[in-house]
C-alpha positions in Angstrom: 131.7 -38.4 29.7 127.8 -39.3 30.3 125.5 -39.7 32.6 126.7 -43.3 33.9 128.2 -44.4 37.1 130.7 -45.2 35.2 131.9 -41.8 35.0 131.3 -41.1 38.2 134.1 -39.8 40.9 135.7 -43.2 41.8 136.7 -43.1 38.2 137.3 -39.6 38.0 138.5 -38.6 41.2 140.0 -35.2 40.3 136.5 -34.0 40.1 136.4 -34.0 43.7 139.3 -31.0 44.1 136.3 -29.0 41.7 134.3 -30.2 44.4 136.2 -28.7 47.0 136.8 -25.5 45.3 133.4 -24.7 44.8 132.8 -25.4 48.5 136.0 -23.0 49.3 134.0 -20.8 47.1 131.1 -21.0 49.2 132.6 -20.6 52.2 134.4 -17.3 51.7 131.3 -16.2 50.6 129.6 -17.2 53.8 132.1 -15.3 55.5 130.6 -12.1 54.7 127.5 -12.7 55.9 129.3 -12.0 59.7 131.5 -9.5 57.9 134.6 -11.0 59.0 135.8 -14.1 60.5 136.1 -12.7 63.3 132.0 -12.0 63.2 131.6 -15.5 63.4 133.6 -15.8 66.4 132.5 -12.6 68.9 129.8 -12.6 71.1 127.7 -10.3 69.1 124.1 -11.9 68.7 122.5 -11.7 64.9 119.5 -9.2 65.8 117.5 -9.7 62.3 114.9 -11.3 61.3 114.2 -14.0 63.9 117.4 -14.5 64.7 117.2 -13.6 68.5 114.2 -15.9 68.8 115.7 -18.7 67.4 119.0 -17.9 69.9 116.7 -17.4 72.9 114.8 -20.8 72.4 118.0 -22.4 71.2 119.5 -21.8 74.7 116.7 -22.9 76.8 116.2 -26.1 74.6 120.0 -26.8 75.0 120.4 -26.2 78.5 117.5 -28.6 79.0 118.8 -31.0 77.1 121.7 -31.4 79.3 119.2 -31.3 82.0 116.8 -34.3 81.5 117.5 -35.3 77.3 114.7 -32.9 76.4 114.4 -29.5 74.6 110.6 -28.4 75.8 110.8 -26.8 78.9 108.4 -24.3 80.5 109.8 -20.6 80.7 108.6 -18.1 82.7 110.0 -15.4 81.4 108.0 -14.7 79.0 104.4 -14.0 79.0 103.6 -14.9 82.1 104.9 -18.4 81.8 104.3 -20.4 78.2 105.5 -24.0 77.4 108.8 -23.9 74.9 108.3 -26.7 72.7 109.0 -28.0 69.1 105.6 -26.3 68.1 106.7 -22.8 69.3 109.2 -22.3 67.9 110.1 -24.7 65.5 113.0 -22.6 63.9 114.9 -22.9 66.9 115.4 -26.8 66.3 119.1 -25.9 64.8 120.1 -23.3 67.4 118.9 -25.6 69.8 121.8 -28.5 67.8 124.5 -25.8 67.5 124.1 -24.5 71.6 123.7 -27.8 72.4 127.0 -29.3 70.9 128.6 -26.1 72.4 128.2 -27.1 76.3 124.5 -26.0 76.4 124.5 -22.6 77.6 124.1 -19.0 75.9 126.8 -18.5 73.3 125.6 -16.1 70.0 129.2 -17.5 68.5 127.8 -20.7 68.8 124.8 -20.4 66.9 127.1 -17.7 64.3 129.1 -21.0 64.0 126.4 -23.1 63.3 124.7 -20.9 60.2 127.8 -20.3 58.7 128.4 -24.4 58.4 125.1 -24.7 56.7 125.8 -22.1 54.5 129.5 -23.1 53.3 128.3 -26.6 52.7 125.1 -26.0 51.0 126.6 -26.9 47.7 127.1 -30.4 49.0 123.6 -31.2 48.9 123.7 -30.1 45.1 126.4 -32.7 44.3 124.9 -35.6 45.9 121.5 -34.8 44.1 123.2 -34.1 41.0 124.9 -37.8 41.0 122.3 -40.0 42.8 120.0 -38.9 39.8 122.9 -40.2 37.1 125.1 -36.8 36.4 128.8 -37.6 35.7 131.3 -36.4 38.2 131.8 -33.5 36.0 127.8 -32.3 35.8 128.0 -33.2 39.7 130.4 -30.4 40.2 128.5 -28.1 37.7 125.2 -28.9 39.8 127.0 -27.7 43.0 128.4 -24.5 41.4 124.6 -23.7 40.4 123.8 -24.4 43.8 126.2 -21.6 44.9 124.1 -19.3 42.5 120.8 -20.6 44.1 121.9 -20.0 47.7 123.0 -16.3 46.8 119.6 -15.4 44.9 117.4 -13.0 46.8 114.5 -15.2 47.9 117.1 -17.2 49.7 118.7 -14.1 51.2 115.8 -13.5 52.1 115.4 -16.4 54.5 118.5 -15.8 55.8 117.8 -12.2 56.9 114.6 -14.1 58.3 116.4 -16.6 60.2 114.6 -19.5 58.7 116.9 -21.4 58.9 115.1 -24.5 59.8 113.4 -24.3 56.2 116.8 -23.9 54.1 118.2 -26.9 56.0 115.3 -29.3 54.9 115.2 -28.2 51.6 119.0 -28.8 51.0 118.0 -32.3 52.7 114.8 -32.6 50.3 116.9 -32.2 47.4 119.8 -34.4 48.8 117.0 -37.1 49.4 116.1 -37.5 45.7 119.7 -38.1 44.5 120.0 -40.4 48.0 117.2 -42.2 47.4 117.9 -42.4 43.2 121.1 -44.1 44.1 120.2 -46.7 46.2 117.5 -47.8 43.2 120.3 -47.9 40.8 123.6 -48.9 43.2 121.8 -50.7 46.7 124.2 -51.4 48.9 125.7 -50.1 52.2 127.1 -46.8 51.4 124.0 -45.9 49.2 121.3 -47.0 52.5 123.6 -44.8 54.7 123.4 -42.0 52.7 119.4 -42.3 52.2 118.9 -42.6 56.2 121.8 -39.7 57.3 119.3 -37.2 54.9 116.0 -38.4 56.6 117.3 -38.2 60.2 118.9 -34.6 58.9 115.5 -33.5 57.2 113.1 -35.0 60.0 115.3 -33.2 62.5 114.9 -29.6 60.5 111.5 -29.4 59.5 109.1 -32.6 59.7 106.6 -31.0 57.9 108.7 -30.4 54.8 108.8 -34.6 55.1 105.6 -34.9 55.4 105.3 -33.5 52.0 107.8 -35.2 50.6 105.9 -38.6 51.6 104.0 -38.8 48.1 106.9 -38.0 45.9 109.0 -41.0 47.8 105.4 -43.4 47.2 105.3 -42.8 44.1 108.9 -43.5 43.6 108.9 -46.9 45.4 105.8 -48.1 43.1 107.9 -47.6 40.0 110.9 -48.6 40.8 110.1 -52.0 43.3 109.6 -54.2 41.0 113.2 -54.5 40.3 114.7 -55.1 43.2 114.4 -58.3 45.7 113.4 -58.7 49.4 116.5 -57.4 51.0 116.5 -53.5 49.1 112.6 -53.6 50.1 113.5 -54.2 53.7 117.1 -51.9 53.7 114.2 -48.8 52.1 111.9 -49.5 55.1 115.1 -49.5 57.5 116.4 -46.2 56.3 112.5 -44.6 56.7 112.4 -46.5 60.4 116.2 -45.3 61.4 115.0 -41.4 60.1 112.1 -41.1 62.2 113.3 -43.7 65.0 116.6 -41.3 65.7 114.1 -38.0 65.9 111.5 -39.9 67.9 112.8 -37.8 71.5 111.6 -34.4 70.0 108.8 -35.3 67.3 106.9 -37.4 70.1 106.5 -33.8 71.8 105.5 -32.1 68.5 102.9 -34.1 67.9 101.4 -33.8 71.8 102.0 -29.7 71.6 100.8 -29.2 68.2 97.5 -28.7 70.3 99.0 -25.1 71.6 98.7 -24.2 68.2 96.1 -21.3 67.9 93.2 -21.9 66.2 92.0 -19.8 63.4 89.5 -19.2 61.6 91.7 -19.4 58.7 92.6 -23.2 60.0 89.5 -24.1 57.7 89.6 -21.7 54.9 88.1 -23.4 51.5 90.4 -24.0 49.1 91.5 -21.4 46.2 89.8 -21.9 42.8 91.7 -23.3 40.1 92.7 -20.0 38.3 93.4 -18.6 41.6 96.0 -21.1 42.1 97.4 -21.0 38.6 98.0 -17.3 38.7 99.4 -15.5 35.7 103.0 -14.8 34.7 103.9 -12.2 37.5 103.0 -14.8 40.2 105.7 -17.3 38.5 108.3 -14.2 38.1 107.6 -13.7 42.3 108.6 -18.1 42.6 111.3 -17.4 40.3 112.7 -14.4 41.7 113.8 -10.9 40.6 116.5 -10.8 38.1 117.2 -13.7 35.3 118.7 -16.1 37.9 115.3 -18.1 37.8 114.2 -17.7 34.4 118.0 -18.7 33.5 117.7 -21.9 35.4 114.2 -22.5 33.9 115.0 -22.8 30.6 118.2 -24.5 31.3 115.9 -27.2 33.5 113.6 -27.8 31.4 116.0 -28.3 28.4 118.0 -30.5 31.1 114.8 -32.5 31.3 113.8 -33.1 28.2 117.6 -34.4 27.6 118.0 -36.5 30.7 114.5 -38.6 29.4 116.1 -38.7 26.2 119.7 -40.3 27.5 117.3 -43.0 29.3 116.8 -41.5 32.7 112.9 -41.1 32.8 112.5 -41.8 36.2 115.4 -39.6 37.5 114.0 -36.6 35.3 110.1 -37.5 36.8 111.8 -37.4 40.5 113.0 -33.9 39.8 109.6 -32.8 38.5 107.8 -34.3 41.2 110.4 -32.5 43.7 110.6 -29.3 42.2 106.8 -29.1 41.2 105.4 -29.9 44.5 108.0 -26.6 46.2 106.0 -24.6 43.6 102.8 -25.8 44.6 103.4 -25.6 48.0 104.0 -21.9 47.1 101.5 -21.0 44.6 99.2 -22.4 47.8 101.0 -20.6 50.5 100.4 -17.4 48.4 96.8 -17.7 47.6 95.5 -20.1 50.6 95.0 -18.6 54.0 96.1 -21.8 55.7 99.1 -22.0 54.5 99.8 -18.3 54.1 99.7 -18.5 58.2 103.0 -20.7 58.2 104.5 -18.9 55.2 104.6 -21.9 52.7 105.5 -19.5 49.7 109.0 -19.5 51.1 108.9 -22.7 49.9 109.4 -20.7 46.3 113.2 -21.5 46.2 113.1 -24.9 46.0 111.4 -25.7 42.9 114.3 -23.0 41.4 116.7 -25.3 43.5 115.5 -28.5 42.1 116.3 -27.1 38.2 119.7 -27.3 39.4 120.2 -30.6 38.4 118.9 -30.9 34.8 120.6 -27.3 34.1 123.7 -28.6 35.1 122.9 -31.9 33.1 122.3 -29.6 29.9 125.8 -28.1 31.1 127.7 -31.1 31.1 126.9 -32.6 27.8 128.1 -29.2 26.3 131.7 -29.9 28.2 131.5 -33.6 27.1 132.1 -32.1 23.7 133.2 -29.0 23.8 136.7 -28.4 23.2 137.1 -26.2 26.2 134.7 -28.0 27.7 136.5 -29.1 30.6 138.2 -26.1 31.0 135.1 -23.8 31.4 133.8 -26.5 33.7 136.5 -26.0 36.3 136.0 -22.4 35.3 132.6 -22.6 36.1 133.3 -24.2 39.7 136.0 -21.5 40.5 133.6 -18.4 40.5 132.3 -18.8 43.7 135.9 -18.4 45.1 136.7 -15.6 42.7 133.3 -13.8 43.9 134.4 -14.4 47.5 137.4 -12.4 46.8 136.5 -10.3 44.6 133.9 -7.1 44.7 132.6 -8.9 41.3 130.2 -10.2 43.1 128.1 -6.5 43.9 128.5 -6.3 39.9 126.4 -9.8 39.5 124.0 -8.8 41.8 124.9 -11.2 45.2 123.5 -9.6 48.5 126.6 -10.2 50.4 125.6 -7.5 52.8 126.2 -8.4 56.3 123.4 -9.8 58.7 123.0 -7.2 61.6 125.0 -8.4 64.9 124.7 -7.0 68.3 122.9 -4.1 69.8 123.2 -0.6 68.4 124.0 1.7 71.2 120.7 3.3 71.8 119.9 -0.4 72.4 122.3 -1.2 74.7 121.1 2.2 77.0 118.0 0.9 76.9 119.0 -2.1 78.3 121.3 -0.7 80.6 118.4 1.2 82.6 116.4 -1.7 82.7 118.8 -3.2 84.5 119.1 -0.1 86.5 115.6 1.0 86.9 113.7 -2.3 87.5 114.5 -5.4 89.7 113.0 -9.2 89.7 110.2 -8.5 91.9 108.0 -7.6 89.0 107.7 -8.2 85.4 107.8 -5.3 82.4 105.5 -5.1 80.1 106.9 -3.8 76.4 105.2 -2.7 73.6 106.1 -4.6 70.9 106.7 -2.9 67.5 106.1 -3.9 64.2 107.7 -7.4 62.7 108.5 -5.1 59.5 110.6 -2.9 61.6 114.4 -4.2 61.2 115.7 -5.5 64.2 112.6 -5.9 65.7 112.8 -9.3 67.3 116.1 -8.4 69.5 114.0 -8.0 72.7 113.8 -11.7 72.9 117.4 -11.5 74.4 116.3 -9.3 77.0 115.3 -12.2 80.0 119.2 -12.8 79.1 120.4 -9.6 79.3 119.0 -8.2 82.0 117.9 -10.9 84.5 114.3 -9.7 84.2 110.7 -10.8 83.4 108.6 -9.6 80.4 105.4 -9.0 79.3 105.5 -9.1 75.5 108.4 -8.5 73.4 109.1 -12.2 72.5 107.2 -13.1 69.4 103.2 -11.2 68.9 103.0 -13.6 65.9 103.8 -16.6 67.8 101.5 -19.0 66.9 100.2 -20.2 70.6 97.4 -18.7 72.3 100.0 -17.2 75.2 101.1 -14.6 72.2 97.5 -12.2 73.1 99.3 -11.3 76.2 101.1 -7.7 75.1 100.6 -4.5 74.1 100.7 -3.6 70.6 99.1 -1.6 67.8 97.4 0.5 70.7 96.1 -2.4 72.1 96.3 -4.2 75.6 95.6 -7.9 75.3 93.9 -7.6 72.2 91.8 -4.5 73.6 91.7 -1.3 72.6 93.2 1.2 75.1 90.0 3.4 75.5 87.9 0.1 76.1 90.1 -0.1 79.7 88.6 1.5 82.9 91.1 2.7 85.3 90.2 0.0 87.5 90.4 -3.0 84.5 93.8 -1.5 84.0 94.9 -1.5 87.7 93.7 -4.9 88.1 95.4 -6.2 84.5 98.7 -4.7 86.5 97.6 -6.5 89.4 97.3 -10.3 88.0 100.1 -9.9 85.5 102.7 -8.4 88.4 103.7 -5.5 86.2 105.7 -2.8 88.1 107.2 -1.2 84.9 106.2 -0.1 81.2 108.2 0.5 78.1 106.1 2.6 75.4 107.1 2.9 71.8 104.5 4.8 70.4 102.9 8.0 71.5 99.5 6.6 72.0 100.7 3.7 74.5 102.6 7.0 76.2 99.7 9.4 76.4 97.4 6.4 77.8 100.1 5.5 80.4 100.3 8.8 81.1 97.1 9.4 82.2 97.6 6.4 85.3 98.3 8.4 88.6 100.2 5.3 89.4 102.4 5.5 86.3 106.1 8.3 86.2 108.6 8.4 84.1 111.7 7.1 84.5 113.3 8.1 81.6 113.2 8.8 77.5 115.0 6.0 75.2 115.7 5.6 71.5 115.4 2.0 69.5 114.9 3.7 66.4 112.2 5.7 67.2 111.6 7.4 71.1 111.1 4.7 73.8 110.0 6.1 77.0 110.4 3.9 80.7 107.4 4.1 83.2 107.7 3.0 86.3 103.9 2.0 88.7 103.8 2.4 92.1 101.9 -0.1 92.8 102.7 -3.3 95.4 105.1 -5.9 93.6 104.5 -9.7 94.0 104.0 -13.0 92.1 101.6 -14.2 94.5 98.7 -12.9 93.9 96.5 -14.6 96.6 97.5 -16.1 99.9 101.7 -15.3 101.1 104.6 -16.9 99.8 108.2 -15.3 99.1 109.2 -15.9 96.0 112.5 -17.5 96.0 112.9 -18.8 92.4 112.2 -19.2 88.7 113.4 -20.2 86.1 112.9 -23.0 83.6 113.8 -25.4 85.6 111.8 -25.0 88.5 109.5 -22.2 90.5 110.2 -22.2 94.4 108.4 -20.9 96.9 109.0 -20.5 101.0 106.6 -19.7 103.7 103.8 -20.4 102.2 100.5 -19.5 103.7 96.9 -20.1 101.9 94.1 -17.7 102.5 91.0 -19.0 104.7 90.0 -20.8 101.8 93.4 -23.0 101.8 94.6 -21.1 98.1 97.4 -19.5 97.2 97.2 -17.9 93.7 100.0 -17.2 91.3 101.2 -14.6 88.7 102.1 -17.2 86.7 100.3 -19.1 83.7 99.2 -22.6 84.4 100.0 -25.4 81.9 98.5 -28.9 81.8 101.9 -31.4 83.3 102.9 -28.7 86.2 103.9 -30.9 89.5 104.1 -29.7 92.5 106.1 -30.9 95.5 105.1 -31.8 98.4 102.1 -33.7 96.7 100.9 -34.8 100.4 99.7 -31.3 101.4 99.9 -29.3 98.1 97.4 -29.5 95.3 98.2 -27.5 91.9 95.1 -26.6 89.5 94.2 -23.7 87.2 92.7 -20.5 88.3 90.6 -18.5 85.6 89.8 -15.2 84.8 86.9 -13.8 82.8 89.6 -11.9 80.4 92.3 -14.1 80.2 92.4 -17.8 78.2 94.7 -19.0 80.1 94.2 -19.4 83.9 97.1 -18.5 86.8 98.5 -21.6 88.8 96.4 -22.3 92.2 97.7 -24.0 94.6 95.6 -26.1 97.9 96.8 -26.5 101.1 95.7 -27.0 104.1 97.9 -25.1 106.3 101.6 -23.1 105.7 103.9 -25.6 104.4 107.7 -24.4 104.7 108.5 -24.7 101.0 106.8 -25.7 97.7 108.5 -26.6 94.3 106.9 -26.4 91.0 108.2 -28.0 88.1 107.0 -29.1 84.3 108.9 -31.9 82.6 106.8 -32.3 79.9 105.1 -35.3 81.2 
C-alpha cells in the first residue's frame, strides 16, 4: 500500500464496501438527529436554530421557481412587504433545492429529507479529498471515517442546531474541491474534469462566498502546477470554472443586484485587527479546535500527516491542504476579532480547518496499516464504528451529541396559534414582539404567515441583515424607539400606516405600554415559554391607507385591488412597502412610485390615477 494511484480503488475495489460502511455508519447516525425515521418523514417542522427561516424562504423560493424559473420573490407577509432574495436569506438556498425537487410547495418532510441526505453523505466528501490528494484506497476510507468524527464534533453540531446548513454544504464542497481539482493535475481526463465542475456548481450553489475565498488557494495552485500540462488541461480547468459559475448564473445574477439591500453598518468599514489581535493566544486556537481532544487529536495527527506526505513526494498535495485548512482558520481567527466579519459569523468557519487535517491524519493512519500486522484489520475496524455508534449507546460515552433537533410546535405553541387564527382575520396585520435569538426555539414564528393565513409585523428574522428588519418591536423598543419616546398620537398613527389591528406581547414592559392604549384589550393570556398576552385595537382596518380600494389579494405573486378610487389629488396610498421593480397593471391609467414617511426608511407604494379604475394588479418579478 502507498500513496499512488496505483493503489487506488480500481485496484482495490473491496475498499469501496469500507466505503459504504462508513456511510451506513453515518447514516444511522443521522437518523437520530429526527429521532426516528419516521422524524424524517412527518410533517413536523425543525423549530431550532434557523431552521423555520430557512423552511419559510425555502417554500416561497420553490413555489416561485415553478412560477417563472426564479427564487426572489416579493412577500408581503412579512414586514410590511420586503424582497426575498439570495441576499436575505442566503441559508435558505438548500431548502429552496429540497422544496423545490418536492413539487414546490410547503412540506417540513421535504426539507427533513433534504438535511438528513447531506448529513449521511458527508463522509463522501472526505473520501474524494482523501484520494484526489494521493491517499491509497485504504487511507481514502480512513479519511472518510475521520470525517464521521468531524461531522459529530460540537462546533459542527453546533451549525446544525443553527440551521446553517448552507455553510456545512460548501465546506464539504471546499474540501471535496482540493482532492477534485488535485486529481485532474495528476490523472486529466474525463472523469477527473467532471468531478472538478459537479463540486463548483455544488459549492457556488451553497455559499458563493465561501468560493470566493477559495479563488486564491485555486490561483495559486494553477501557477505551480501548469507548467506541466498542455493546451487542452488549460482549457478543460477554465471549462470546469465556466460550467460552475455558468449553471448558477439564474440565482447569483440576483445576488449580486440585491447585495445592495444589505444594511449598511458602521461596522462595514471597521479597521482591521492588529497583528496580535489576530494571532490570539492558546485559548483562542482551543475555541477553532473545539472542546474535548477531538481537535487537538487531529492536529497532531495532521501535522505529522504533513510532514509525511512531503516526505513520500507529495509537496504540493500537502501545501493544498495547508492552504485549505489555513485559510478556514483565518477566516475564523478574523470573524472572531474583526467586526466585519463577526456580522456574517465567519468564525463558524472554525471547523473547516479541523476538517481539512482529515486528510494528512488519515495519511499518517494508513502508513501505520501498510505495515502493521493488523493493519488492515483495525482499518476496517476503524470504518465500522460509525455503524456500531449508530447502534449503540457508545456513542453518549464518546461524547457525540446525537440529541434530537426540536420538531414541531410544543403545545403552548400550537394554542397560541390557534387563537390567532381565532381572534384575528386578514384585514389587518399583527404585530409580535420578537424575543431573544438566544432563546431556543425562537425563530418558529416564521411559520406563522403559513400557519395561520395572516400578516405579521416582526417575528421573521430582527437580525436579518436588510434594512426592512427595524420594523418590530423588541427589547422594549418600537421601530428602533424606545417605548416612552412614543406620543399616543405617534403610536396611533404607527398603527395607522402599518395596518396593525392586533398585538402579541412577550414581555411585561411591551404589556404595561400596550396597556396604557385606550384602543388596545385583551384578548387573551398565552405561554411560548414565558407568558404571551393577545391585544386586540379597535381601531379601523385597511391596507389602503389613502384614497379606496378593496383589497382583494396578496400574496407573493401578486397584490390586487378592485374599485379603486384616488383622493382629489389622483393617489391612492398603500400599507405596503415599496420596492424598486414593482409593476403595476393597467400602465395606461395607473402610475406606481414610493411614498415616504419622516420615520420610516422605506416608503409605502403610491399609486396615480386619474379617475377609479375597476381593478389594479401589482406584481415584482425581479426585473
Amino acid at each position: 500500500m502507498d500513496g499512488s494511484p496505483a493503489a487506488g480503488f480500481r485496484l482495490r475495489p473491496w475498499w469501496l464496501l469500507a466505503v459504504a460502511l462508513v456511510t451506513v455508519g453515518q447514516a444511522r447516525l443521522a437518523v437520530h438527529l429526527f429521532g426516528s425515521a419516521e422524524g424524517i418523514a412527518d410533517s413536523r417542522p425543525l423549530v431550532g436554530g434557523r431552521h423555520p427561516l430557512h423552511l419559510y424562504h425555502g417554500f416561497l423560493g420553490a413555489a416561485t421557481f415553478h412560477d417563472r424559473s426564479a427564487t426572489a420573490c416579493y412577500d408581503p407577509d412579512f414586514q410590511a412587504g420586503y424582497p426575498k432574495t439570495p441576499v436575505f436569506d442566503g441559508g435558505s438556498r438548500p431548502a429552496e433545492l429540497f422544496l423545490t425537487l418536492a413539487g414546490g410547495g410547503y412540506d417540513p418532510a421535504a426539507y427533513k429529507r433534504g438535511l438528513y441526505v447531506v448529513c449521511a453523505l458527508a463522509p463522501l466528501a472526505f473520501v474524494v479529498a482523501a484520494r484526489g490528494l494521493g491517499l491509497s484506497a485504504a487511507g481514502s476510507c480512513l479519511a472518510g471515517a475521520l470525517g464521521c468524527v468531524v461531522w459529530w464534533s460540537p462546533p459542527v453540531r453546533a451549525m446544525l442546531d443553527a440551521g446553517d446548513l448552507d455553510l456545512l454544504l460548501a465546506g464539504l464542497m471546499a474540501l471535496a474541491y482540493a482532492g477534485a481539482l488535485s486529481r485532474y493535475a495528476t490523472e486529466p481526463g474525463p472523469v477527473s474534469w467532471l468531478l472538478m465542475a459537479v463540486v463548483l456548481v455544488v459549492g457556488w450553489y451553497a455559499h458563493p462566498v465561501v468560493w470566493l475565498g477559495l479563488v486564491p488557494v485555486g490561483a495559486a495552485y494553477y501557477v505551480i502546477t501548469a507548467p506541466r500540462h498542455g493546451l487542452a488541461w488549460h482549457l478543460g480547468l477554465i471549462g470546469s470554472g465556466v460550467a460552475g459559475l455558468a449553471l448558477n448564473l439564474w440565482w447569483l445574477t440576483d445576488w449580486l443586484k440585491f447585495w445592495w439591500l444589505r444594511q449598511p453598518s458602521a461596522d462595514d468599514f471597521a479597521p482591521l485587527p492588529a497583528v496580535g489581535s489576530l494571532v490570539g493566544g492558546p485559548g483562542d486556537f482551543t475555541a477553532i479546535l473545539g472542546p474535548g481532544l477531538i481537535g487537538w487529536a487531529l492536529l497532531a495527527a495532521g501535522v505529522g500527516g504533513l510532514v509525511s506526505m512531503a516526505r513520500a513526494g507529495l509537496r504540493t498535495e500537502a501545501g493544498l491542504v495547508v492552504a485549505v485548512g489555513g485559510l478556514a482558520a483565518l477566516v475564523a481567527r478574523l470573524g472572531a476579532t474583526w467586526p466585519t466579519f463577526q456580522a456574517v459569523a465567519a468564525d463558524r468557519a472554525a471547523p473547516f480547518a479541523v476538517a481539512a487535517l482529515a486528510v494528512p491524519a488519515a495519511w499518517l493512519a494508513a502508513r501505520w496499516v501498510e505495515r502493521a500486522t493488523v493493519g488492515p484489520a483495525a482499518a476496517w475496524a476503524a470504518c465500522g464504528l460509525p455503524l456500531v455508534l449508530g447502534w449503540a449507546p457508545l456513542a453518549a460515552g464518546l461524547g457525540l451529541n446525537l440529541t434530537p433537533l426540536p420538531r414541531g410546535l410544543t403545545h403552548e405553541q400550537e394554542q397560541l396559534v390557534a387563537a390567532l387564527r381565532q381572534h384575528t382575520t386578514p384585514e389587518a396585520r399583527v404585530l409580535i414582539e420578537e424575543p431573544a435569538p438566544s432563546r431556543p426555539g425562537w425563530n418558529w414564528t416564521a411559520l406563522l404567515p403559513v400557519l395561520t393565513d395572516r400578516a405579521y409585523l416582526g417575528g421573521l428574522d430582527p437580525d436579518a441583515c436588510v434594512e426592512h428588519s427595524f420594523c418590530g418591536m423588541r427589547d422594549g423598543r418600537l421601530n428602533g424607539r424606545a417605548f416612552d419616546d412614543w406620543t399616543p398620537f405617534e403610536r396611533s398613527e404607527f398603527c395607522r400606516r402599518y395596518n396593525v389591528g392586533w398585538v402579541v406581547c412577550r414581555s411585561p414592559e411591551a404589556v404595561g405600554w400596550w396597556s396604557r392604549d385606550p384602543s388596545a384589550k385583551e384578548v387573551g393570556r398565552f405561554r411560548d415559554g414565558d407568558e404571551v398576552v393577545l391585544f386586540e385595537l379597535a381601531r379601523p382596518r385597511s391596507f389602503v391607507l389613502t384614497g379606496k380600494a378593496t383589497w382583494e389579494r396578496a400574496d407573493r405573486r401578486k397584490v390586487v385591488l378592485a374599485d379603486v378610487v384616488p383622493n382629489e389629488a389622483g393617489e391612492v396610498v398603500l400599507s405596503l412597502h415599496y420596492q424598486p421593480g414593482v409593476r403595476v397593471s393597467p400602465t395606461k391609467v395607473v402610475m406606481v412610485e414610493g411614498d415616504k414617511d419622516l420615520f420610516d426608511p422605506i416608503p409605502m407604494v403610491k399609486l396615480r390615477t386619474a379617475g377609479p379604475v375597476s381593478r389594479v394588479t401589482l406584481t415584482w418579478e425581479n426585473p
